[in-house]
C-alpha positions in Angstrom: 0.0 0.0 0.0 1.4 3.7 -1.0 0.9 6.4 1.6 0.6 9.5 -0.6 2.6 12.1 1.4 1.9 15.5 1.4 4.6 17.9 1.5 4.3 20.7 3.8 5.2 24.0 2.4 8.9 25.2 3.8 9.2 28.2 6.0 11.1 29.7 2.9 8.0 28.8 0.5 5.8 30.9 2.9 8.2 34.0 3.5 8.6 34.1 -0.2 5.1 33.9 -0.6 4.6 36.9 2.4 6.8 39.2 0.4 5.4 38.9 -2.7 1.9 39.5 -1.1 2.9 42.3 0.8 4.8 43.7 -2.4 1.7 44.0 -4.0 0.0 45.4 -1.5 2.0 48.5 -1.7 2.3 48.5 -5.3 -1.4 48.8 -5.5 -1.6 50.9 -2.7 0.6 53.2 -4.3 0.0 52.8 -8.2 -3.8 52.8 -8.2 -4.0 56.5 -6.8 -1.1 57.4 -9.1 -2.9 56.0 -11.8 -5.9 57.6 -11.1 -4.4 60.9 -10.9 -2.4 60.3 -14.6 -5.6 59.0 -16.7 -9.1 60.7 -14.7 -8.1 64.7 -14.1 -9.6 66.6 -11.8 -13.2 67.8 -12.8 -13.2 71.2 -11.7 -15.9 73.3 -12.8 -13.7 76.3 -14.3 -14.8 79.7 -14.6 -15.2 81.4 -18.0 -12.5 84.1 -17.0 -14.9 87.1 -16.4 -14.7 88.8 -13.4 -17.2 91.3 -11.9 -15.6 94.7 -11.4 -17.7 96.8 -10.1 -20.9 99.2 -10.9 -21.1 101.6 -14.1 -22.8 104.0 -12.2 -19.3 104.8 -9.8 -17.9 105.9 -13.2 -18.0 109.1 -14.5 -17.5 109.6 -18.1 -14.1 110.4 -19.9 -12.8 110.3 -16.0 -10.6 106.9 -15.1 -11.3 105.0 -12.0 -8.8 102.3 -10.7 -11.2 99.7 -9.8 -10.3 96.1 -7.5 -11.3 92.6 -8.2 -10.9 89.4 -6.9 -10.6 86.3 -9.7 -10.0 82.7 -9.4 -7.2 81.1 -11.1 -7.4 77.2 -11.7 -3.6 75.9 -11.4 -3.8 71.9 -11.8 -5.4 70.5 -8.4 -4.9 74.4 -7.0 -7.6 77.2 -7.1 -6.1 80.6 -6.0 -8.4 83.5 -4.9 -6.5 86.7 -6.4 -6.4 90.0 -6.3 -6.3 92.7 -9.3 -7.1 95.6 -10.3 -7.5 97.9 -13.9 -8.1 101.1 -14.9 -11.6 101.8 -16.1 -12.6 104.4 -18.7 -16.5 105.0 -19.3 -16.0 106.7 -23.3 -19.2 109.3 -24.1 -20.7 106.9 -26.5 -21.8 104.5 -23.1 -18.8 102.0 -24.0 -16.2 101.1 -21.6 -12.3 100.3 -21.7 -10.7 98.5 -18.9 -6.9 98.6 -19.0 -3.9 96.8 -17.1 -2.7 98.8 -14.3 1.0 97.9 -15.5 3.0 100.1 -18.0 4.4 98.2 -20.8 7.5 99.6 -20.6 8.6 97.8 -17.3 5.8 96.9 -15.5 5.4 99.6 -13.2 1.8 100.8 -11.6 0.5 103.7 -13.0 -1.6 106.3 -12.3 -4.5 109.1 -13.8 -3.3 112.9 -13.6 -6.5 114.9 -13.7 -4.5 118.0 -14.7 -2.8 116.8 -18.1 -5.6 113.9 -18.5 -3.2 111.4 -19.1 -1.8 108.5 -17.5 1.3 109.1 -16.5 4.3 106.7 -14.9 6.9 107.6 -12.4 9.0 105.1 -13.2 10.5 106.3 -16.4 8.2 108.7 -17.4 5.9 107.6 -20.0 2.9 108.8 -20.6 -0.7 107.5 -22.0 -3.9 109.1 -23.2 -7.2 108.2 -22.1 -7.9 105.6 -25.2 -3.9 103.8 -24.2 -1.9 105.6 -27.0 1.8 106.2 -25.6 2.2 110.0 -25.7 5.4 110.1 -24.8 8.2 106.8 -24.4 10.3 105.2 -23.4 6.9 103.0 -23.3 7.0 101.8 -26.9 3.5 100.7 -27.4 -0.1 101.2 -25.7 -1.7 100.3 -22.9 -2.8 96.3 -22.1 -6.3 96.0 -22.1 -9.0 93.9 -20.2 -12.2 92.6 -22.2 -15.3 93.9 -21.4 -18.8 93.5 -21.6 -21.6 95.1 -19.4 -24.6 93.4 -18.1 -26.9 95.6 -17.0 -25.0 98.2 -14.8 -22.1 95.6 -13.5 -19.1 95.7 -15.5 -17.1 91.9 -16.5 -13.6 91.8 -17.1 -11.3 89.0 -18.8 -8.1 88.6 -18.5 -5.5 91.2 -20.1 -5.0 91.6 -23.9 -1.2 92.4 -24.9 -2.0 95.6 -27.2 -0.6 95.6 -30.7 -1.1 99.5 -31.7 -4.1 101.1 -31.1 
């Protein structure tokens, strides 16, 4: 008569066998979120890029108004709550121009001088007409300007428009 014997697995067989388990374990553990963050991006629901800045009615006409905002900006799994500001121009035919509060020479801020009705910048002294023209350099082109679009008396900005020649 034949006794089948059955061979116990070896301590090494079962060590072998934890390390592989555990292996995986952590591979899953750590390449199912990685994988998940590769192939399914975050569904954010992302703004258009308009921004509220402000009531038409604080405006007066042909006389600039540096206005403040706040805007969200979307950056990967980040959303930042910033600040900005623009100049705001309501023209005499009811249309408005929003511009960057930076001068395109070097980026400095900017300010409206009632008395010559210009922008002018203290900086390096360039100066800007109401519309964003340079009137005088070493600014070499006009004003960046905001998009803009009015619903009902609020005005909407979007972000800044590098200007060409006005």
């Amino acid at each position: 008569m034949m006794y089948e014997v059955k061979a116990t697995p070896s301590r090494r067989t079962y060590l072998v066998g934890a390390i592989y388990g555990l292996t995986s374990l952590i591979a899953a553990a750590l390449g199912v979120p990685a994988l998940i963050y590769l192939f399914h991006p975050r569904r954010e629901t992302v703004s258009t890029g308009w921004v509220d800045a402000g009531d038409l009615v604080q405006i007066r006409p042909e006389s600039p108004r540096e206005v403040t905002f706040r805007s969200n900006r979307v950056d990967g799994w980040k959303i930042r709550s910033e600040k900005g500001s623009a100049w705001v121009v309501k023209n005499d035919d009811g249309t408005i121009t929003a511009f960057s509060p930076w001068c395109t020479h070097l980026g400095c801020a900017y300010h409206w001088e009632v008395a010559r009705r210009a922008f002018a910048c203290p900086c390096h002294g360039s100066w800007f007409s109401i519309t964003g023209k340079v009137i005088t350099g070493p600014a070499s082109r006009p004003l960046d300007r905001y998009e803009t679009r009015l619903e009902g008396t609020r005005i909407w900005i979007k972000p800044v428009r590098q200007a060409r020649g006005i």
